[in-house]
N, C-alpha and C positions, 0 to 999 in steps of 0.2 A: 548270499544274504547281506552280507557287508552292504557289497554295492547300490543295494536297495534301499539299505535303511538311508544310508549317506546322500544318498537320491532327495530324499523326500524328510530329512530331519534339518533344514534348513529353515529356521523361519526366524522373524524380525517382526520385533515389535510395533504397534505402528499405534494411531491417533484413539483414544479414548479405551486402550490397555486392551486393541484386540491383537489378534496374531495372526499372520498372512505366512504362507512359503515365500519362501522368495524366486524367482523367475527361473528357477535352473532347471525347467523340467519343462517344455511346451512341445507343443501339437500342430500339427499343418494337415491340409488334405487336397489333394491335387487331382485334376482330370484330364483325361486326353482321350480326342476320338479322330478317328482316320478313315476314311474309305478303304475301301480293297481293290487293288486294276491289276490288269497283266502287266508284265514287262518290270517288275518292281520285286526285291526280296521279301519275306515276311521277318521282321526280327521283332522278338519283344522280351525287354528284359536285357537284352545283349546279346541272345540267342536264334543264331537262324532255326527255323523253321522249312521243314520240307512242305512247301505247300504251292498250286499255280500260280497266286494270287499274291501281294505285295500290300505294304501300306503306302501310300500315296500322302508325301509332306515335303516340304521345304528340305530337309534332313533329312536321314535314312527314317523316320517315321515311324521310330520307336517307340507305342503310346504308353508303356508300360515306364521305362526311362523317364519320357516324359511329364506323366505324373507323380513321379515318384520325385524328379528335379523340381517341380512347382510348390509339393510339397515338405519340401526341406524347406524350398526359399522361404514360403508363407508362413511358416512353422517360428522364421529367427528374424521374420516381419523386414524379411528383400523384394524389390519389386519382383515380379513374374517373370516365369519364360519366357515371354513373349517380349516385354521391356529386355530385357537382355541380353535375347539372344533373335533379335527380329526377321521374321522372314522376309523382310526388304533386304538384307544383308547377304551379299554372295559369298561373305566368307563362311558362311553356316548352310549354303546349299551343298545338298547330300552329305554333310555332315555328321560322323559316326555319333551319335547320342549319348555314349559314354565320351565322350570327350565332354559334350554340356553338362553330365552331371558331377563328372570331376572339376569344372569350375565354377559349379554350383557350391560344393563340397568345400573348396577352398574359401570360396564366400560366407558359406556358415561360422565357418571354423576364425574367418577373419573377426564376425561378430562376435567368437565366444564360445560355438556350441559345437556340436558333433552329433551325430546322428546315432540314436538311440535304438529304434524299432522301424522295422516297415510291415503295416497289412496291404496289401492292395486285393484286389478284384480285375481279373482279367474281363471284358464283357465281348464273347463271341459264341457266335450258331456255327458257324467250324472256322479255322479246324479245331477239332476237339482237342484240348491241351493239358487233358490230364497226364498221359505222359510228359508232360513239358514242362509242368509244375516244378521240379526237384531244381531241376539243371535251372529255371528261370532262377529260383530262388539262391541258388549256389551262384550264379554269375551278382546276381545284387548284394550278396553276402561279400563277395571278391571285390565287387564300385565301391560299393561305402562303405568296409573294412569290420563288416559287423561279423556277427555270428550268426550260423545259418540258420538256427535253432533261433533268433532275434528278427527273421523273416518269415512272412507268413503269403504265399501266393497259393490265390484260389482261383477259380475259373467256372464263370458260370452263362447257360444259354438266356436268351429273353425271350426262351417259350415261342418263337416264330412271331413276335412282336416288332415291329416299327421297323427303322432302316438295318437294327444291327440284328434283328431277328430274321429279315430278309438275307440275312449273310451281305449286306453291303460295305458291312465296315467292322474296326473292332475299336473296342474302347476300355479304358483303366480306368478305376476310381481309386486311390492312395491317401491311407493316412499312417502320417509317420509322427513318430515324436524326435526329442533334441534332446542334450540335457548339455548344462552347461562345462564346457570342459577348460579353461582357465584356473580354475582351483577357487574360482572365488565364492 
């Protein structure tokens, strides 16, 4: 309860005697979507997957990672994945994804903040990843040092809709919050 109130009993006066929070608490939301091909692992989250089928990216093609890294950065207002960490750059071909979200991590923390909560949403027609829930959420609980119980991963089909209901690919929506961790 401490933690919470301390959260969110921050505020500062501001122009004609209103009261504002002050900035120690923000939001981000990140996306990422991948094809599926042969010849490639599947991992999401940091977690292989038993499955034929791989993502196909610049990087091992983590989309899960990946928007979970877009959404810290946009969350403490850093350029994107993509600025960052470019897939023109052979030093991030096949690239483990926990490595960009630990220097992701380092770059929040450089602004101030720390990572607070993650919800995401996995988006795939298979494989089915409700067993894969725990362990995804347990490996992003271990990347950015949260608690597991501070993670929330769901996994849902698009009904046989579009390319990711055709099982062509999969994809993550992420939204995480921050809160300021400097003491200030």
């Amino acid at each position: 309860m401490y933690r919470l109130a301390r959260r969110f009993a921050r505020a500062e006066a501001t122009r004609n005697g209103r009261f504002i929070v002050a900035a120690s608490f923000r939001v981000g939301i990140g996306y990422d979507i991948h094809r599926l091909a042969e010849d490639r692992r599947l991992i999401l989250g940091g977690v292989t997957i038993d499955y034929p089928l791989g993502l196909v990216g610049h990087s091992d093609g983590d989309v899960v990672l990946h928007a979970v890294t877009d959404a810290l950065l946009g969350a403490a207002g850093l350029p994107d994945i993509g600025d960052l960490f470019p897939d023109t750059d052979q030093a991030y071909k096949d690239i483990d994804s926990s490595k960009l979200l630990a220097d992701a991590i380092a770059k929040v923390a450089e602004a101030g903040f720390a990572p607070n909560n993650i919800d995401l949403v996995v988006h795939a027609e298979k494989p089915k990843l409700s067993e894969h829930k725990q362990a995804i959420a347990a490996s992003l609980a271990a990347l950015t040092g949260l608690n597991i119980s501070e993670v929330s991963v769901k996994a849902k089909t698009n009904e046989g809709l579009g390319p990711l209901g055709h099982a062509d690919g999969i994809a993550c929506t992420a939204s995480v919050s921050i809160i300021r961790s400097n003491g200030d």
